[in-house]
C-alpha positions in Angstrom: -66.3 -55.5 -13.0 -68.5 -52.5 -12.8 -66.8 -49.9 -10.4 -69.0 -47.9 -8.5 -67.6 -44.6 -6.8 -70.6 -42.2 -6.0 -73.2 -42.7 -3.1 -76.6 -40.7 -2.7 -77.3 -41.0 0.7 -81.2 -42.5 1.0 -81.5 -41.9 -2.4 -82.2 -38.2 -1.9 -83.9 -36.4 -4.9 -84.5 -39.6 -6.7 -87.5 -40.0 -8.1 -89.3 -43.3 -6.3 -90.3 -45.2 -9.3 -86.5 -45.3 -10.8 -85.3 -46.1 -6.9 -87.7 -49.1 -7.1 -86.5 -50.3 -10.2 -82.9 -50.3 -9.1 -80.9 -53.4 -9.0 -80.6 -54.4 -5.2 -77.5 -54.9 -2.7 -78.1 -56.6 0.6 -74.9 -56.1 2.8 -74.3 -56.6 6.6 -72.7 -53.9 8.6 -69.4 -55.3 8.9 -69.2 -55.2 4.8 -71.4 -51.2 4.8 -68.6 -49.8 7.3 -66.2 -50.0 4.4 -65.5 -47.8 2.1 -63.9 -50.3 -0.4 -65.2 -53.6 -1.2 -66.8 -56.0 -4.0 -70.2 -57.7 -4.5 -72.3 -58.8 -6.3 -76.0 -57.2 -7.0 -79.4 -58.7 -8.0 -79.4 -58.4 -11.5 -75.4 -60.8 -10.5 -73.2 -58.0 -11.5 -69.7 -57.9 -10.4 -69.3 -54.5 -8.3 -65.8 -52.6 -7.5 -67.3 -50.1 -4.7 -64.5 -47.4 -4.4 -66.3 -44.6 -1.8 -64.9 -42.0 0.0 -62.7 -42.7 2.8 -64.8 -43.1 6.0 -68.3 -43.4 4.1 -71.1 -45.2 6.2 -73.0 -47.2 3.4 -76.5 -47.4 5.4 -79.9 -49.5 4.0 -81.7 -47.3 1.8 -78.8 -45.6 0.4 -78.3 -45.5 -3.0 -75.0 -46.2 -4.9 -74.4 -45.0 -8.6 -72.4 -46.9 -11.2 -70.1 -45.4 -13.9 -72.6 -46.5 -16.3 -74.9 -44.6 -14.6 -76.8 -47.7 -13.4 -78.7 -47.8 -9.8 -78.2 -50.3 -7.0 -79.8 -49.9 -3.9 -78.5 -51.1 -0.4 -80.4 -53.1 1.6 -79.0 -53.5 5.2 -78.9 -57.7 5.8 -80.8 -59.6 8.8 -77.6 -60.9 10.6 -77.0 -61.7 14.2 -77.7 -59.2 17.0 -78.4 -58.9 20.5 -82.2 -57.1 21.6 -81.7 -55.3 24.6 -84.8 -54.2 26.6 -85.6 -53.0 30.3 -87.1 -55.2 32.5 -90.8 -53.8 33.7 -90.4 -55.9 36.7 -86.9 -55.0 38.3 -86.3 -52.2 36.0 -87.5 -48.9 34.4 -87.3 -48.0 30.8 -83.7 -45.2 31.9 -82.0 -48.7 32.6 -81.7 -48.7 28.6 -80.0 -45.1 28.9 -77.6 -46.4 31.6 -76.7 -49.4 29.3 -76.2 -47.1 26.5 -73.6 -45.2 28.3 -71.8 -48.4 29.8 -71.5 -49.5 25.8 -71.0 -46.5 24.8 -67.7 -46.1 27.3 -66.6 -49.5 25.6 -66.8 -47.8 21.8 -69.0 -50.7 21.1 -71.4 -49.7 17.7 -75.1 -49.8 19.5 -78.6 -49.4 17.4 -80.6 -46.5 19.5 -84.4 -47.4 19.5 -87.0 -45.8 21.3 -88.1 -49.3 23.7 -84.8 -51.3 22.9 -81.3 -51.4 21.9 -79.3 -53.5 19.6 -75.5 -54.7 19.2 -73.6 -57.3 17.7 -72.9 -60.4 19.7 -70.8 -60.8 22.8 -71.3 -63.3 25.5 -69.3 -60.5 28.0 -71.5 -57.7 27.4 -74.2 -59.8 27.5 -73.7 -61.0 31.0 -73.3 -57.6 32.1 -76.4 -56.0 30.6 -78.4 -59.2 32.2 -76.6 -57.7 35.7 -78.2 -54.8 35.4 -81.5 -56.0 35.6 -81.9 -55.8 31.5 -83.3 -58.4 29.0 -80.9 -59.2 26.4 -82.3 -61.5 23.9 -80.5 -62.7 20.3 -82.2 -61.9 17.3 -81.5 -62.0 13.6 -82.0 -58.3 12.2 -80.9 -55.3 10.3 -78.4 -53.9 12.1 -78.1 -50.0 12.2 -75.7 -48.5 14.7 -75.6 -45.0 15.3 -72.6 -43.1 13.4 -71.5 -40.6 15.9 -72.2 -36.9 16.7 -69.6 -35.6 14.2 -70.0 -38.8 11.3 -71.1 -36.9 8.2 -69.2 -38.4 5.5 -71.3 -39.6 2.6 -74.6 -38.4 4.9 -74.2 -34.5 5.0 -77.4 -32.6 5.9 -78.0 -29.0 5.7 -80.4 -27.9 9.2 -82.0 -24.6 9.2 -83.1 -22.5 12.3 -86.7 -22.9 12.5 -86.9 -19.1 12.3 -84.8 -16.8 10.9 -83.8 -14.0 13.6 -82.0 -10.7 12.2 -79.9 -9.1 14.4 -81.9 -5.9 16.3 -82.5 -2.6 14.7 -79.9 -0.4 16.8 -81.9 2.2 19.3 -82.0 5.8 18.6 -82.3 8.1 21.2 -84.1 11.0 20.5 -85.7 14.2 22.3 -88.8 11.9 22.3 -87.6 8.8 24.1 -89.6 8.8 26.7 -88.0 5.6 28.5 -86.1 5.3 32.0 -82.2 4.5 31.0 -80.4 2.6 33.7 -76.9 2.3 32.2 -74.7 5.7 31.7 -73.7 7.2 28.6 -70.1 8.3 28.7 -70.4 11.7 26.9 -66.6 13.0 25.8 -65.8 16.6 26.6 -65.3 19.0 23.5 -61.8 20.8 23.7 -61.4 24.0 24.6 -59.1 26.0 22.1 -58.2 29.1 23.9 -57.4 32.2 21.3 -54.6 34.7 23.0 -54.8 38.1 21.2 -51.8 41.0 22.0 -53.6 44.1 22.7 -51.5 47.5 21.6 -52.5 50.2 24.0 -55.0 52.8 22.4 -53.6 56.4 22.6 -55.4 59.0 22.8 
């Protein structure tokens, strides 16, 4: 059994054409939520996948081999339910309020621009349908979103879009020529006080 312990996420700095010669993986998500499991690739290698603790294996990503062999992941069609607002008793927020109803139930949902998608379940179903929302079963990649603070196996790096250094400080000088409305808090210098004993003068 090959064991496989290292995942590039996307295949990031691949080049393409060795990417699109890997050997191929198709797995479902209950199989890519795992971080430890065995199958078998297109080239019918047996595979010992040991990742990370708490690694999201996603379609697309690509897992390297201690022979250094590729495999890419391919996320399988499997059974899901569609969910879309209804034009004619709905608007397109319905889909936002649905989100936060599963979302409330920790329920894995796929976040699409005109739909939603989650795995099967007749409950959930009825009550999306209550809510004036079309909820139709399909057979699909599915792709659920990995929560706000997931980054294991999926770390990216995001930059400000500019750079800002922190001001220059402001120098006041005998040409400043601009109204101040806050009040400098100047510190009084001490005053050292010099006693010197006389001796009268005779004359």
């Amino acid at each position: 059994m090959l064991q496989i312990s290292k995942i590039i996420a996307q295949g990031a700095g691949l080049a393409p054409v060795l990417v699109k010669r890997a050997a191929t993986l198709e797995l479902d998500w209950d199989i890519r939520q795992k971080s430890r499991f065995d199958a078998t690739d297109s080239l019918g290698r047996q595979l010992g996948i040991f990742l990370p603790r708490g690694t999201l294996v996603r379609g697309g990503d690509v897992l390297v081999a201690e022979d250094g062999s590729m495999v890419r992941v391919m996320a399988a069609p499997q059974p899901v339910l569609r969910i879309t607002a209804c034009t004619t008793h709905g608007s397109a927020f319905d889909l936002t309020r649905a989100a936060y109803h599963l979302g409330n139930r920790h329920v894995p949902i796929e976040l699409k621009p005109d739909h939603l998608k989650i795995e099967p379940d007749h409950v959930l179903a009825d009550m999306l349908r209550a809510m004036h929302l079309i909820v139709t079963e399909a057979n699909e990649a599915f792709e659920p979103e990995g929560g706000a603070y997931s980054t294991a196996g999926h770390a990216h790096a995001h930059e400000a879009p500019h750079a800002h250094s922190a001001p220059t400080p402001h120098v006041h000088g005998p040409d400043c020529d601009h109204g101040h409305d806050h009040t400098h808090a100047v510190a009084a210098a001490p005053v050292v006080v010099h006693l010197h004993k006389h001796k009268p003068h005779r004359h």
